[in-house]
C-alpha positions in Angstrom: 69.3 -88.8 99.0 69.4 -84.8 99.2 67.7 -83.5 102.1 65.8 -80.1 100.8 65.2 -76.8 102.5 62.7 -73.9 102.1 63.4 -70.8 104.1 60.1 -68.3 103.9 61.1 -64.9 104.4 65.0 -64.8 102.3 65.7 -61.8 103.0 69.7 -60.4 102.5 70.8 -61.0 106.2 70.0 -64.0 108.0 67.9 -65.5 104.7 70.8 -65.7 102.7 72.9 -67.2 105.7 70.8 -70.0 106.4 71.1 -70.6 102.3 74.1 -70.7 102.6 74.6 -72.6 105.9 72.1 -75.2 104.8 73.5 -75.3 101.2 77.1 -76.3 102.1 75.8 -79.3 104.0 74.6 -80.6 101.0 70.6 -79.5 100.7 68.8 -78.1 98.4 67.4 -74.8 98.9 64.4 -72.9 97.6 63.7 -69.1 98.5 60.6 -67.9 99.3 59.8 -63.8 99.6 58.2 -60.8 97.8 61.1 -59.5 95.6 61.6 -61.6 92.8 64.4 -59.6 91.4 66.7 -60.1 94.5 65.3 -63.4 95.2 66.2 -64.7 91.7 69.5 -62.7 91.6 70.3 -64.6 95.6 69.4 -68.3 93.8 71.7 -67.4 90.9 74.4 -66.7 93.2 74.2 -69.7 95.0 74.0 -71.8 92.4 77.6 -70.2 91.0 78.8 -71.6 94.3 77.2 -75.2 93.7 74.3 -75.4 95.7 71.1 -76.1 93.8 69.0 -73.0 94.5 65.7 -72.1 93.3 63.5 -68.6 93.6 60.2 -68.5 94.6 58.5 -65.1 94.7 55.5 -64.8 96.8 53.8 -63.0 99.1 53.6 -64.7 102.6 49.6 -62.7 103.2 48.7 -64.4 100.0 47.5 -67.4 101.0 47.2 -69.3 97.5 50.3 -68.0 96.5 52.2 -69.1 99.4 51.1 -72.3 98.6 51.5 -72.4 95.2 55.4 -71.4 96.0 55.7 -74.1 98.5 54.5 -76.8 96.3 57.0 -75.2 93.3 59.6 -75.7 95.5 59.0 -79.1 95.9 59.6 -81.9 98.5 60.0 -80.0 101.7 62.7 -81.8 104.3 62.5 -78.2 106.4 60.7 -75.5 106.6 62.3 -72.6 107.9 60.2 -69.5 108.5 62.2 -66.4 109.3 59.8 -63.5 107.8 61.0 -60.2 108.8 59.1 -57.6 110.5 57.3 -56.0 106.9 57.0 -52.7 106.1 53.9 -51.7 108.6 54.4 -48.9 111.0 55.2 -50.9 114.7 52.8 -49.1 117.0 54.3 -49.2 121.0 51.7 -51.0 123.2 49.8 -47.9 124.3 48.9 -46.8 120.9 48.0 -50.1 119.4 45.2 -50.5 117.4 43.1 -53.4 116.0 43.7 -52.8 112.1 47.3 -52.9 113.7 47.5 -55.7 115.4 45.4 -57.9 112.6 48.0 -56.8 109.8 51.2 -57.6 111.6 49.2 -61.1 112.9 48.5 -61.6 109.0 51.9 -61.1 108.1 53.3 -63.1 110.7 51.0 -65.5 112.0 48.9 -66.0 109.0 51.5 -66.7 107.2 53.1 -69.3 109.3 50.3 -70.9 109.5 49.4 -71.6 106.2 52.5 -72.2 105.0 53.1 -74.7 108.0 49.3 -76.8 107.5 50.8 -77.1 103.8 54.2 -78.7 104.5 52.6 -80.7 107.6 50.8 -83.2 106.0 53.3 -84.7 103.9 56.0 -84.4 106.7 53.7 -86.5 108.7 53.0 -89.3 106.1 56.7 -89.6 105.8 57.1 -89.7 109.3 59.7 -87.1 108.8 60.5 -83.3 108.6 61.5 -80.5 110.3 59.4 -77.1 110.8 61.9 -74.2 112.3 59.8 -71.1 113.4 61.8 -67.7 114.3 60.4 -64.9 116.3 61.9 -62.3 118.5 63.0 -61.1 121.9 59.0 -59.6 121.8 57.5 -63.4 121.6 58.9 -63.8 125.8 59.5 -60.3 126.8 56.9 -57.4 126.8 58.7 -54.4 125.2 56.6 -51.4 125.1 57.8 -50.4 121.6 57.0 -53.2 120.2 53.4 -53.2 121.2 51.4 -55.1 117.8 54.6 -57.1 116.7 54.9 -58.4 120.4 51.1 -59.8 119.6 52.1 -61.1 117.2 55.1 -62.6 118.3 54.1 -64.4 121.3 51.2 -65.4 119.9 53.7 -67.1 116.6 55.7 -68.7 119.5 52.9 -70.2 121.3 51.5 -71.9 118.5 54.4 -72.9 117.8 55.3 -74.9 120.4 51.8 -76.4 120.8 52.1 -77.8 117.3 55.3 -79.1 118.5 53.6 -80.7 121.4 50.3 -81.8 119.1 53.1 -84.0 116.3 55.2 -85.3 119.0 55.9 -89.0 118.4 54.7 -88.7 114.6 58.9 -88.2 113.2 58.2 -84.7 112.5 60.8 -81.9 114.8 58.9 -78.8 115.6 61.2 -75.8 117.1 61.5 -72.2 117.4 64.1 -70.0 117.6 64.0 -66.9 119.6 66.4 -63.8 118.5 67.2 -62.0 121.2 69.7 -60.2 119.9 71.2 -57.4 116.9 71.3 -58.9 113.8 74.6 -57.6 112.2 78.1 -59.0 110.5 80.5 -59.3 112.6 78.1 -59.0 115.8 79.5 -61.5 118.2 76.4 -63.0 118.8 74.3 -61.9 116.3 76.3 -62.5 113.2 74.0 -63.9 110.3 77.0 -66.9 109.7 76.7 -68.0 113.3 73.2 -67.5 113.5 72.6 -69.4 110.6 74.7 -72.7 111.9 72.6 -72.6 115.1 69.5 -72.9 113.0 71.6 -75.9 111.3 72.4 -77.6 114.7 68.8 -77.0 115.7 67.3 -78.7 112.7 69.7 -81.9 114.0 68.4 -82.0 117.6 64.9 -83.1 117.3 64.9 -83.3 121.5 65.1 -79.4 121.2 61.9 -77.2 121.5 63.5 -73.7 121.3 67.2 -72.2 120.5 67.9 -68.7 122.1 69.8 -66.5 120.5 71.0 -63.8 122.9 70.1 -63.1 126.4 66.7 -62.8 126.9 67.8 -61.4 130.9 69.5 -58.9 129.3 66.5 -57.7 127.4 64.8 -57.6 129.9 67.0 -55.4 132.0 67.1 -53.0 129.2 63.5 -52.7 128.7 62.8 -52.5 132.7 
């Protein structure tokens, strides 16, 4: 039986990594984010390479159309949600506003959330599934710059690992993955490749709560 995989947020980096990643080990993979040219254009591609891709345009603030991609993409083995930080200005924490903070909570929180309650369900009856939630260095440390996404962030994380905590014992492996670090090719931690087969190692250790990518001391030297 293939094992299937929806990664929300498929962006060019790290989206199309983990498709690939996840891909060569055998699973299916469906795309989920706004641009449908690209997203239809990254499925096509890895399809040429044998791995049954599909596209799945949607917006992740769009609540019915979030789910309506989620159920197009069918059977969901893991969910991994790895949505970018969106085109919002990022307001540092002493210029924060509430508008602020409530968009960059819809985009990420929101969304995780209602894609999450949708895949949950049927994980659950199976007894079975995997739910991988990324955030950033913001989601542990306070960085000043980052003032509404850190909001955001931490609060993504949290929930996170409570849900974790809520399913344990039911078959289904909640985790999240912390990026600490530059996201770049090449980068020696950061590299979209490596990044990606971490996510894949994750996904196989349900006794794992969190995967840290990059040094979260280190971060915190640099922003003290």
């Amino acid at each position: 039986m293939t094992n299937s995989v929806v990664i929300v947020g498929a962006g060019p980096g790290l989206g199309s990594a983990l498709a690939r990643r996840f891909g060569a080990e055998g699973y299916d993979v469906g795309l989920v984010a706004r641009d449908r040219t690209r997203l239809e254009t990254d499925a096509a591609t890895l399809r040429a390479a044998g791995v049954a891709a599909t596209a799945h345009p949607a917006d992740v603030r769009d609540e019915a159309g979030l789910r309506a991609a989620l159920d197009a993409a069918g059977p969901i083995d893991v969910l991994i949600w790895a949505v970018g930080p969106g085109s919002a200005p990022i307001a540092p924490a002493g210029e924060v506003t509430a508008p602020g903070v409530i968009e960059q909570v819809a985009l990420h929180v929101g969304g995780a959330v209602t894609a999450v309650r949708h895949v949950l369900p049927p994980m659950l009856t199976r007894g079975a599934g995997t739910v991988l939630i990324a955030t950033g260095a913001s989601s542990v440390v306070p960085i000043a710059v980052l003032g509404d996404v850190g909001i955001a962030m931490a609060g993504l994380r949290n929930w996170a690992l409570g849900l974790r905590a809520a399913v344990a014992g039911q078959g289904v492996h909640v985790a999240t993955v912390t990026i600490a670090t530059l996201l770049a090719p090449g980068h020696p931690v950061g590299d979209p490749d490596a990044v990606a087969a971490r996510f894949l190692a994750l996904a196989g250790a349900p006794e794992r709560a969190e995967e840290v990518i990059g040094d979260l001391d280190e971060v915190r030297r640099l922003v003290g």
